[in-house]
C-alpha positions, -999 to 999 in steps of 0.1 A, spaced: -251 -79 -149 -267 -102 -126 -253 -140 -125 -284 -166 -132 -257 -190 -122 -229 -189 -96 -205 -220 -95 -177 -211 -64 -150 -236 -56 -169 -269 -67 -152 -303 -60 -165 -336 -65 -149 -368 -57 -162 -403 -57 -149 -437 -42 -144 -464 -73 -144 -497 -54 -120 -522 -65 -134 -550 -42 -161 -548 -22 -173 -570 8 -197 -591 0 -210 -607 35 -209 -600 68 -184 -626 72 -157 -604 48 -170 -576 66 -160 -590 101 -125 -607 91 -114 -574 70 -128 -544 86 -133 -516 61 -154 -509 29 -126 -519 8 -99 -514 -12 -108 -479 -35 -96 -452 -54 -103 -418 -50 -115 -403 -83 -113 -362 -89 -139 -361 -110 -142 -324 -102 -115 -298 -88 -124 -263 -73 -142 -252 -104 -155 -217 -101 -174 -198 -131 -205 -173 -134 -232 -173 -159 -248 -139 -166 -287 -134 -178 -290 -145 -217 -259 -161 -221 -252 -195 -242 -223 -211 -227 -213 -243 -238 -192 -267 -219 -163 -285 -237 -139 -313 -227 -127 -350 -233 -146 -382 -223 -136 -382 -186 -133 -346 -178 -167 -338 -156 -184 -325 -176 -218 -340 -172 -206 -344 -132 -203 -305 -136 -236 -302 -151 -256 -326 -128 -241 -304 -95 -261 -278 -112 -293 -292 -117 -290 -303 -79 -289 -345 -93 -256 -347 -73 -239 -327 -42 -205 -309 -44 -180 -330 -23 -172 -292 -14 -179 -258 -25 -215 -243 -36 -234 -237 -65 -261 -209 -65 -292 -211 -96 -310 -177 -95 -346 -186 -111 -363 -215 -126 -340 -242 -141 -349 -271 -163 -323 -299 -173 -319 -326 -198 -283 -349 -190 -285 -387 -196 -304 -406 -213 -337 -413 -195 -332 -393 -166 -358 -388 -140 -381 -410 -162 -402 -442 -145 -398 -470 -172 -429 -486 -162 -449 -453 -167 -464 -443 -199 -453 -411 -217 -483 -390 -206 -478 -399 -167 -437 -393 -171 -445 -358 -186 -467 -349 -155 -444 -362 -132 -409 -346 -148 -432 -309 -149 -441 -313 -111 -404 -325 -106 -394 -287 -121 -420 -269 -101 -452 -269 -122 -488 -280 -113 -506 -304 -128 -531 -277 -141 -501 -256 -157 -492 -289 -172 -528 -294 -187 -523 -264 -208 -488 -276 -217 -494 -312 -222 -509 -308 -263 -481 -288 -273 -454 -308 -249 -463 -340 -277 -463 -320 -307 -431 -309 -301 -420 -347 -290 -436 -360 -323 -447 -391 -302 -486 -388 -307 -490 -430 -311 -469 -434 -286 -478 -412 -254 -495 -440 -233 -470 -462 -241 -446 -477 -216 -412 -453 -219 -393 -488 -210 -406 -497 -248 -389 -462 -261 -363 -463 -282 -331 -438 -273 -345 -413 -298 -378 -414 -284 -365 -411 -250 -348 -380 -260 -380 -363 -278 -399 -366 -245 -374 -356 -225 -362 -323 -244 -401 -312 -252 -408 -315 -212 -379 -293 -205 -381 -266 -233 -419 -265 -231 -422 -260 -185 -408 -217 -196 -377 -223 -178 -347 -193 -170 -321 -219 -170 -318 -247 -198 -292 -272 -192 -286 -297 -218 -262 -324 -223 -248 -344 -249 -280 -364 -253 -290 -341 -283 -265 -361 -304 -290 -393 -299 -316 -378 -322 -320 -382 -360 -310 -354 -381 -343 -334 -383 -352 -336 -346 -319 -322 -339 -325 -293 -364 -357 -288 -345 -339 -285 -311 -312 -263 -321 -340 -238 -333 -356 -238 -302 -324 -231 -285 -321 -204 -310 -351 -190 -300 -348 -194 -267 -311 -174 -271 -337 -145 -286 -360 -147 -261 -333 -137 -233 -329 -171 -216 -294 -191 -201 -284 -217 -213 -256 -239 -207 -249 -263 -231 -223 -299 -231 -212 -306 -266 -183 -326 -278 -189 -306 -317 -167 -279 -309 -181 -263 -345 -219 -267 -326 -202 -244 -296 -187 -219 -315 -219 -212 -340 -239 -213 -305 -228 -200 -277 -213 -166 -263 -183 -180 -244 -170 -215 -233 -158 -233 -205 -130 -261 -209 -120 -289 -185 -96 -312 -184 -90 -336 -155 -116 -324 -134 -103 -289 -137 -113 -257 -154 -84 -245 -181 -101 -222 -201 -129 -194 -197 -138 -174 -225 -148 -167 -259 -158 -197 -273 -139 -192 -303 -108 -188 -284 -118 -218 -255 -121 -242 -290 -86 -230 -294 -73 -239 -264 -95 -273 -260 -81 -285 -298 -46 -278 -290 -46 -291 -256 -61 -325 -272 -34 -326 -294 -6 -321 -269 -23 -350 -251 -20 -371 -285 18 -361 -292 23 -372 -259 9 -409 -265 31 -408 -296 66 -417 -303 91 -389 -290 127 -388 -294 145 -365 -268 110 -360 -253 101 -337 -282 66 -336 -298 70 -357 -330 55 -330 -351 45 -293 -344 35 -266 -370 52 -237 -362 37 -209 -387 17 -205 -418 27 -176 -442 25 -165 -482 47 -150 -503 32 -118 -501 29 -117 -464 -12 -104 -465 -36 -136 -467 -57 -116 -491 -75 -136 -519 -102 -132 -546 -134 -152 -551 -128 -184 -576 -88 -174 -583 -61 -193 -572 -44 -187 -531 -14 -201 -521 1 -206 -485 34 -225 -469 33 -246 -439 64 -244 -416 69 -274 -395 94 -294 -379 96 -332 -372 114 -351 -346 118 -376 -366 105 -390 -406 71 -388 -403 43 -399 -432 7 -387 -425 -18 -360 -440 -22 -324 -439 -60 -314 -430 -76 -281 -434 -103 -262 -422 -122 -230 -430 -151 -215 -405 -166 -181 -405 -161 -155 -376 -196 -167 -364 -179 -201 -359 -199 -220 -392 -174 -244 -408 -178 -242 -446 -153 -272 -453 -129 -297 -439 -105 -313 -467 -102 -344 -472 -74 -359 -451 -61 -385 -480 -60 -361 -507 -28 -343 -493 -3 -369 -480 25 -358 -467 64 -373 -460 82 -355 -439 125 -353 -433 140 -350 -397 139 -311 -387 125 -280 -404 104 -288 -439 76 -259 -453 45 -273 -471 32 -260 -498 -2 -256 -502 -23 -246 -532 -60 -240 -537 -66 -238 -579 -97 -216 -569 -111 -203 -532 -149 -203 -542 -159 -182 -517 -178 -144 -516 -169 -117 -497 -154 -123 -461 -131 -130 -436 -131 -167 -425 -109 -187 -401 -79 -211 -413 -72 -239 -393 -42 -264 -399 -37 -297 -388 -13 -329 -393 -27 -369 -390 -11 -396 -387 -6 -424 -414 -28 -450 -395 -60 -440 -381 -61 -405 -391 -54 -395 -356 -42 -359 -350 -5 -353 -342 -7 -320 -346 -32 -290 -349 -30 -253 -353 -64 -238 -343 -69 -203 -363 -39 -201 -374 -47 -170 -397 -74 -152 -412 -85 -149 -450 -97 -122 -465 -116 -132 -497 -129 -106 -520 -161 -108 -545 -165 -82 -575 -197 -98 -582 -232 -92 -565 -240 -123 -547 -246 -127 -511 -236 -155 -488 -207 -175 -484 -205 -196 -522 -215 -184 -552 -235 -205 -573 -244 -200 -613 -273 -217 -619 -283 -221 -657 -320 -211 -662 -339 -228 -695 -376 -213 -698 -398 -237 -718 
Protein backbone atom coordinates (compact mmCIF):
# COMPACT_ATOMS: atom_id res chain seq x y z
CA UNK A 1 0.00 0.00 0.00
CA UNK A 2 1.21 3.32 -0.94
CA UNK A 3 2.43 5.75 2.14
CA UNK A 4 0.34 9.20 2.04
CA UNK A 5 2.89 10.03 4.59
CA UNK A 6 6.62 9.27 5.03
CA UNK A 7 8.38 10.54 8.33
CA UNK A 8 12.40 9.21 8.01
CA UNK A 9 14.79 10.08 10.74
CA UNK A 10 13.15 13.40 11.94
CA UNK A 11 14.99 15.42 14.70
CA UNK A 12 14.16 18.64 16.03
CA UNK A 13 16.05 20.64 18.43
CA UNK A 14 15.60 24.19 19.69
CA UNK A 15 17.91 26.67 21.72
CA UNK A 16 15.91 27.77 25.17
CA UNK A 17 17.69 30.92 26.09
CA UNK A 18 18.46 31.40 29.60
CA UNK A 19 19.80 35.02 29.14
CA UNK A 20 19.85 36.81 26.27
CA UNK A 21 21.76 40.01 25.27
CA UNK A 22 19.98 42.81 25.37
CA UNK A 23 22.18 45.75 23.68
CA UNK A 24 24.92 46.01 21.62
CA UNK A 25 26.91 46.89 24.47
CA UNK A 26 26.30 43.07 26.18
CA UNK A 27 26.79 41.94 22.87
CA UNK A 28 30.33 43.55 22.51
CA UNK A 29 31.61 42.86 26.21
CA UNK A 30 30.30 38.99 26.06
CA UNK A 31 30.48 37.79 22.63
CA UNK A 32 27.92 35.06 22.00
CA UNK A 33 24.09 34.67 21.86
CA UNK A 34 24.01 33.52 25.29
CA UNK A 35 23.81 31.12 27.74
CA UNK A 36 21.16 28.12 26.31
CA UNK A 37 20.06 24.82 26.55
CA UNK A 38 19.70 22.53 23.96
CA UNK A 39 16.16 21.05 23.93
CA UNK A 40 15.39 17.44 22.06
CA UNK A 41 12.20 18.13 21.33
CA UNK A 42 12.34 15.53 18.62
CA UNK A 43 14.79 12.35 18.12
CA UNK A 44 15.18 10.39 14.82
CA UNK A 45 11.51 9.66 14.60
CA UNK A 46 10.65 7.55 11.64
CA UNK A 47 7.01 6.13 10.79
CA UNK A 48 4.71 5.63 7.54
CA UNK A 49 1.11 6.36 7.12
CA UNK A 50 -0.66 4.24 4.50
CA UNK A 51 -3.87 5.52 2.27
CA UNK A 52 -7.12 5.57 4.80
CA UNK A 53 -5.52 5.09 7.89
CA UNK A 54 -6.53 6.91 11.35
CA UNK A 55 -3.52 7.12 13.38
CA UNK A 56 -3.59 8.94 16.45
CA UNK A 57 -0.57 10.25 18.15
CA UNK A 58 -0.21 9.79 21.92
CA UNK A 59 2.18 11.04 24.59
CA UNK A 60 2.80 13.28 27.82
CA UNK A 61 2.78 17.15 27.90
CA UNK A 62 6.41 17.67 26.70
CA UNK A 63 6.87 14.74 24.34
CA UNK A 64 6.64 16.45 20.64
CA UNK A 65 3.96 15.76 19.87
CA UNK A 66 2.39 18.85 18.31
CA UNK A 67 6.39 19.58 17.30
CA UNK A 68 5.93 16.23 15.43
CA UNK A 69 2.80 17.25 13.86
CA UNK A 70 3.73 20.84 12.81
CA UNK A 71 7.08 19.20 10.89
CA UNK A 72 4.25 17.64 8.92
CA UNK A 73 2.20 20.26 7.97
CA UNK A 74 5.60 22.14 6.86
CA UNK A 75 4.88 25.10 10.02
CA UNK A 76 8.41 24.10 11.24
CA UNK A 77 11.73 22.38 9.59
CA UNK A 78 13.35 19.10 10.83
CA UNK A 79 16.67 20.16 12.54
CA UNK A 80 17.53 16.86 10.41
CA UNK A 81 15.91 14.19 8.53
CA UNK A 82 12.80 14.52 5.97
CA UNK A 83 9.35 14.22 5.90
CA UNK A 84 7.47 13.33 2.53
CA UNK A 85 3.26 14.21 2.27
CA UNK A 86 2.00 12.47 -0.84
CA UNK A 87 -1.28 14.62 -1.83
CA UNK A 88 -3.26 17.46 -0.41
CA UNK A 89 -2.88 18.07 3.28
CA UNK A 90 -4.99 20.26 5.53
CA UNK A 91 -4.04 20.88 9.30
CA UNK A 92 -5.57 22.19 12.44
CA UNK A 93 -2.64 22.44 15.58
CA UNK A 94 -2.90 25.46 17.94
CA UNK A 95 -5.25 27.50 18.73
CA UNK A 96 -5.58 30.31 16.15
CA UNK A 97 -3.04 29.20 13.83
CA UNK A 98 -2.51 30.87 10.59
CA UNK A 99 -5.42 33.18 11.47
CA UNK A 100 -4.99 37.35 11.10
CA UNK A 101 -6.64 38.73 14.36
CA UNK A 102 -7.51 41.93 12.81
CA UNK A 103 -9.32 40.14 9.86
CA UNK A 104 -12.86 39.22 9.99
CA UNK A 105 -13.99 35.54 9.70
CA UNK A 106 -15.02 35.68 6.13
CA UNK A 107 -11.47 37.28 4.90
CA UNK A 108 -9.53 34.51 7.36
CA UNK A 109 -11.57 31.68 5.61
CA UNK A 110 -10.33 32.92 2.18
CA UNK A 111 -7.00 33.40 3.18
CA UNK A 112 -6.46 29.88 5.31
CA UNK A 113 -8.21 28.03 1.75
CA UNK A 114 -5.57 29.89 -0.59
CA UNK A 115 -2.95 29.01 2.27
CA UNK A 116 -3.96 25.08 1.46
CA UNK A 117 -3.96 25.45 -2.27
CA UNK A 118 -7.55 26.53 -3.22
CA UNK A 119 -8.70 29.53 -5.37
CA UNK A 120 -10.78 32.00 -4.35
CA UNK A 121 -13.49 30.79 -6.85
CA UNK A 122 -13.26 27.11 -5.34
CA UNK A 123 -13.70 28.83 -2.05
CA UNK A 124 -16.95 30.77 -3.27
CA UNK A 125 -18.58 27.44 -3.65
CA UNK A 126 -17.27 26.39 -0.25
CA UNK A 127 -17.67 29.45 1.71
CA UNK A 128 -21.92 28.86 2.59
CA UNK A 129 -21.25 25.51 3.76
CA UNK A 130 -17.59 26.36 5.38
CA UNK A 131 -20.10 28.66 8.06
CA UNK A 132 -22.75 26.24 8.47
CA UNK A 133 -20.52 23.86 9.61
CA UNK A 134 -18.66 26.70 11.84
CA UNK A 135 -22.13 27.63 13.31
CA UNK A 136 -20.81 31.34 13.35
CA UNK A 137 -23.39 32.95 10.93
CA UNK A 138 -23.60 36.44 13.25
CA UNK A 139 -20.31 36.37 13.61
CA UNK A 140 -18.46 35.87 10.14
CA UNK A 141 -17.46 39.60 9.54
CA UNK A 142 -16.48 39.88 12.80
CA UNK A 143 -12.88 40.58 14.00
CA UNK A 144 -11.45 36.72 14.91
CA UNK A 145 -9.28 38.94 17.66
CA UNK A 146 -13.04 39.27 19.25
CA UNK A 147 -13.43 35.18 19.02
CA UNK A 148 -13.67 33.37 21.76
CA UNK A 149 -11.35 29.91 21.89
CA UNK A 150 -14.38 27.90 20.88
CA UNK A 151 -15.17 30.08 18.17
CA UNK A 152 -11.62 30.07 17.03
CA UNK A 153 -11.79 26.38 16.86
CA UNK A 154 -15.27 26.19 14.74
CA UNK A 155 -13.64 28.38 12.04
CA UNK A 156 -10.61 26.82 12.01
CA UNK A 157 -11.80 22.91 11.85
CA UNK A 158 -14.83 23.87 9.09
CA UNK A 159 -11.93 25.52 6.85
CA UNK A 160 -9.88 22.52 7.04
CA UNK A 161 -12.57 19.64 6.80
CA UNK A 162 -14.55 21.57 4.15
CA UNK A 163 -10.96 22.52 1.36
CA UNK A 164 -11.47 18.02 0.36
CA UNK A 165 -8.19 17.37 1.72
CA UNK A 166 -6.07 13.64 1.50
CA UNK A 167 -4.42 14.42 4.70
CA UNK A 168 -6.25 15.79 7.91
CA UNK A 169 -4.08 16.60 10.73
CA UNK A 170 -5.57 17.65 13.83
CA UNK A 171 -4.34 18.39 17.17
CA UNK A 172 -5.50 18.67 20.58
CA UNK A 173 -7.51 21.81 19.84
CA UNK A 174 -10.68 19.67 19.46
CA UNK A 175 -10.81 19.38 23.32
CA UNK A 176 -11.58 23.41 23.33
CA UNK A 177 -15.04 22.95 21.96
CA UNK A 178 -18.30 22.46 23.86
CA UNK A 179 -19.77 19.06 23.91
CA UNK A 180 -21.99 19.15 20.79
CA UNK A 181 -19.44 20.72 18.44
CA UNK A 182 -17.08 18.12 19.39
CA UNK A 183 -19.75 15.38 18.56
CA UNK A 184 -20.07 17.16 15.29
CA UNK A 185 -16.30 16.89 14.57
CA UNK A 186 -15.79 13.42 15.51
CA UNK A 187 -18.57 12.49 12.87
CA UNK A 188 -16.95 14.15 10.24
CA UNK A 189 -13.82 12.46 11.01
CA UNK A 190 -15.92 9.42 10.96
CA UNK A 191 -17.01 10.04 7.73
CA UNK A 192 -14.07 11.12 6.50
CA UNK A 193 -12.45 7.53 7.86
CA UNK A 194 -15.48 6.09 5.34
CA UNK A 195 -14.70 8.16 2.67
CA UNK A 196 -10.96 6.74 2.38
CA UNK A 197 -9.01 9.62 3.74
CA UNK A 198 -5.62 9.86 6.40
CA UNK A 199 -5.78 11.13 9.11
CA UNK A 200 -3.55 11.69 11.91
CA UNK A 201 -4.81 12.57 14.92
CA UNK A 202 -3.06 14.20 18.67
CA UNK A 203 -5.22 13.21 21.50
CA UNK A 204 -4.38 12.98 25.16
CA UNK A 205 -8.02 10.66 25.60
CA UNK A 206 -6.43 7.56 25.07
CA UNK A 207 -10.25 6.02 25.03
CA UNK A 208 -10.83 8.76 21.91
CA UNK A 209 -7.70 6.86 20.12
CA UNK A 210 -8.61 3.58 20.65
CA UNK A 211 -12.45 3.93 19.46
CA UNK A 212 -10.76 6.08 16.44
CA UNK A 213 -7.96 5.15 15.03
CA UNK A 214 -6.27 1.96 13.26
CA UNK A 215 -2.87 2.12 15.03
CA UNK A 216 -0.99 4.56 17.28
CA UNK A 217 2.14 6.17 17.66
CA UNK A 218 3.75 6.87 21.23
CA UNK A 219 6.48 9.26 22.33
CA UNK A 220 8.16 9.90 25.09
CA UNK A 221 11.03 12.37 25.38
CA UNK A 222 11.17 13.32 21.99
CA UNK A 223 11.39 9.72 20.86
CA UNK A 224 9.18 7.16 19.30
CA UNK A 225 8.45 3.94 21.83
CA UNK A 226 5.66 2.39 20.48
CA UNK A 227 4.08 1.73 16.86
CA UNK A 228 1.14 -0.25 16.55
CA UNK A 229 -2.26 -1.15 17.26
CA UNK A 230 -3.66 1.40 19.03
CA UNK A 231 -5.09 -0.79 21.56
CA UNK A 232 -1.75 -2.22 22.29
CA UNK A 233 0.24 1.47 21.89
CA UNK A 234 -2.54 2.71 24.84
CA UNK A 235 -1.01 -0.21 26.64
CA UNK A 236 2.30 0.67 26.43
CA UNK A 237 1.68 4.63 26.79
CA UNK A 238 -0.49 3.82 30.32
CA UNK A 239 2.04 1.69 31.68
CA UNK A 240 4.96 3.67 30.78
CA UNK A 241 3.12 6.79 32.59
CA UNK A 242 2.92 4.88 35.48
CA UNK A 243 6.52 3.72 35.71
CA UNK A 244 7.23 7.47 35.36
CA UNK A 245 4.83 8.07 38.53
CA UNK A 246 6.33 5.05 40.70
CA UNK A 247 9.39 6.63 39.97
CA UNK A 248 8.48 10.18 41.49
CA UNK A 249 7.23 8.06 44.43
CA UNK A 250 8.71 6.88 47.54
CA UNK A 251 10.89 3.62 46.90
CA UNK A 252 12.62 1.56 49.29
CA UNK A 253 15.61 -0.49 47.80
CA UNK A 254 14.81 1.26 44.51
CA UNK A 255 11.63 -0.90 44.04
CA UNK A 256 8.39 0.39 42.59
CA UNK A 257 6.17 1.05 45.67
CA UNK A 258 3.32 -0.92 44.29
CA UNK A 259 3.00 -3.24 41.16
CA UNK A 260 0.08 -5.67 40.28
CA UNK A 261 1.38 -8.67 39.24
CA UNK A 262 -1.70 -10.84 37.99
CA UNK A 263 -5.45 -10.96 38.05
CA UNK A 264 -7.04 -14.45 38.28
CA UNK A 265 -10.59 -16.40 39.55
CA UNK A 266 -11.14 -19.31 41.13
CA UNK A 267 -12.18 -21.02 38.30
CA UNK A 268 -9.26 -19.99 36.08
CA UNK A 269 -11.89 -18.91 32.83
CA UNK A 270 -13.11 -15.16 33.27
CA UNK A 271 -16.50 -16.31 31.94
CA UNK A 272 -19.61 -14.56 33.36
CA UNK A 273 -23.32 -14.19 32.82
CA UNK A 274 -25.42 -11.09 32.21
CA UNK A 275 -26.83 -9.45 35.64
CA UNK A 276 -25.17 -12.51 37.98
CA UNK A 277 -22.58 -12.07 40.25
CA UNK A 278 -18.33 -12.33 38.97
CA UNK A 279 -15.65 -12.46 41.11
CA UNK A 280 -11.79 -11.81 40.54
CA UNK A 281 -8.43 -11.58 42.97
CA UNK A 282 -5.87 -8.98 42.50
CA UNK A 283 -2.25 -10.17 43.14
CA UNK A 284 0.02 -7.44 44.20
CA UNK A 285 2.99 -6.67 46.12
CA UNK A 286 3.95 -3.47 48.11
CA UNK A 287 7.28 -2.14 49.01
CA UNK A 288 6.17 -0.92 51.68
CA UNK A 289 2.30 -0.12 53.74
CA UNK A 290 0.51 1.55 51.29
CA UNK A 291 -3.35 3.06 51.62
CA UNK A 292 -4.87 4.16 48.29
CA UNK A 293 -7.86 2.82 45.86
CA UNK A 294 -8.28 0.15 43.57
CA UNK A 295 -9.87 1.60 40.09
CA UNK A 296 -11.38 -0.40 37.32
CA UNK A 297 -12.13 -0.19 33.92
CA UNK A 298 -14.17 -2.04 31.31
CA UNK A 299 -13.89 -1.12 27.28
CA UNK A 300 -15.06 -3.08 24.29
CA UNK A 301 -12.66 -4.73 21.72
CA UNK A 302 -13.54 -1.52 19.56
CA UNK A 303 -11.87 0.46 22.28
CA UNK A 304 -15.53 2.12 23.86
CA UNK A 305 -15.17 2.35 27.64
CA UNK A 306 -18.50 1.35 29.19
CA UNK A 307 -17.36 2.35 32.87
CA UNK A 308 -14.62 3.47 35.13
CA UNK A 309 -15.38 2.79 39.05
CA UNK A 310 -15.37 5.07 41.27
CA UNK A 311 -11.94 5.36 42.90
CA UNK A 312 -13.29 6.06 46.64
CA UNK A 313 -15.70 3.26 46.67
CA UNK A 314 -12.83 0.49 46.98
CA UNK A 315 -10.12 1.69 49.37
CA UNK A 316 -7.52 -0.30 49.91
CA UNK A 317 -4.63 -0.88 52.87
CA UNK A 318 -2.09 -2.71 51.91
CA UNK A 319 0.89 -4.90 54.25
CA UNK A 320 4.65 -4.97 53.19
CA UNK A 321 5.03 -7.82 50.32
CA UNK A 322 2.55 -10.11 48.57
CA UNK A 323 -1.41 -9.32 49.47
CA UNK A 324 -4.40 -10.61 46.71
CA UNK A 325 -7.53 -8.34 46.51
CA UNK A 326 -10.63 -9.46 46.24
CA UNK A 327 -12.92 -8.09 44.09
CA UNK A 328 -16.66 -8.64 43.75
CA UNK A 329 -19.25 -7.34 41.30
CA UNK A 330 -23.03 -8.41 42.92
CA UNK A 331 -24.22 -8.26 39.13
CA UNK A 332 -22.11 -7.58 35.63
CA UNK A 333 -25.04 -5.88 33.74
CA UNK A 334 -23.75 -6.42 30.55
CA UNK A 335 -25.10 -8.48 27.15
CA UNK A 336 -23.34 -10.63 25.18
CA UNK A 337 -19.47 -9.88 24.60
CA UNK A 338 -16.02 -9.83 25.25
CA UNK A 339 -14.78 -6.57 26.82
CA UNK A 340 -11.36 -5.42 28.17
CA UNK A 341 -10.47 -5.37 32.00
CA UNK A 342 -8.16 -2.96 33.09
CA UNK A 343 -6.69 -2.59 36.74
CA UNK A 344 -5.26 0.10 38.38
CA UNK A 345 -3.98 1.34 42.02
CA UNK A 346 -4.17 5.42 43.28
CA UNK A 347 -2.73 6.86 45.73
CA UNK A 348 -4.46 8.11 49.07
CA UNK A 349 -3.88 11.94 48.13
CA UNK A 350 -4.69 13.11 44.81
CA UNK A 351 -5.93 10.03 43.24
CA UNK A 352 -2.76 9.79 41.32
CA UNK A 353 -1.87 6.47 39.74
CA UNK A 354 0.85 4.25 41.37
CA UNK A 355 0.11 1.59 39.44
CA UNK A 356 -1.77 0.36 36.33
CA UNK A 357 -2.42 -2.87 34.47
CA UNK A 358 -3.68 -2.03 30.97
CA UNK A 359 -5.92 -5.18 29.63
CA UNK A 360 -5.07 -7.21 32.06
CA UNK A 361 -7.76 -9.90 30.88
CA UNK A 362 -10.62 -10.39 28.93
CA UNK A 363 -14.40 -11.05 29.97
CA UNK A 364 -16.51 -13.07 28.39
CA UNK A 365 -20.17 -12.16 29.39
CA UNK A 366 -23.00 -14.20 28.29
CA UNK A 367 -26.86 -13.12 27.65
CA UNK A 368 -29.80 -15.74 27.42
CA UNK A 369 -32.00 -13.05 26.64
CA UNK A 370 -32.68 -11.18 23.18
CA UNK A 371 -31.41 -7.82 23.60
CA UNK A 372 -28.78 -6.18 21.61
CA UNK A 373 -26.09 -3.79 22.65
CA UNK A 374 -23.87 -3.59 25.46
CA UNK A 375 -26.69 -3.06 28.71
CA UNK A 376 -29.77 -4.25 28.95
CA UNK A 377 -32.47 -2.13 29.93
CA UNK A 378 -36.29 -3.07 31.11
CA UNK A 379 -38.32 -0.47 30.56
CA UNK A 380 -41.99 -0.61 32.08
CA UNK A 381 -44.58 0.39 29.46
CA UNK A 382 -48.18 1.80 30.82
CA UNK A 383 -50.69 2.39 27.81
CA UNK A 384 -53.33 4.96 28.83
Amino acid sequence: MTSVVDVQGVSKHFRLYHERHKSLKERLIHPGGGTYTDLKALQDVSFKVDAAQTVGVIGRNGSGKSTLLKCICGVLQPSSGQILVRGSLAGLLELGAGFQPELSGRDNIYLSASMLGLSRRAVDRLFDEIVEFSELQGFIDTQVKFYSSGMYVRLGFAVAVNVDPDVLVVDEVLAVGDENFQTKCMDRIRQFQQEGRTILLVSHNADQVRALCDRAIVLDKGALIADGPSGESVKIFREALMGDARSESVEIDHQDLVTIDSVSTATGRFAASSGSPFAFEVAVNAAEPFEGYLVLELHTHSGVRIVRTDPTSSPVSLARGNSRIGVNLPELPLLDGSYELSVGLLSSFGHSPVAWREQVATIEVSYNGRAAGLVPISPKVIVY
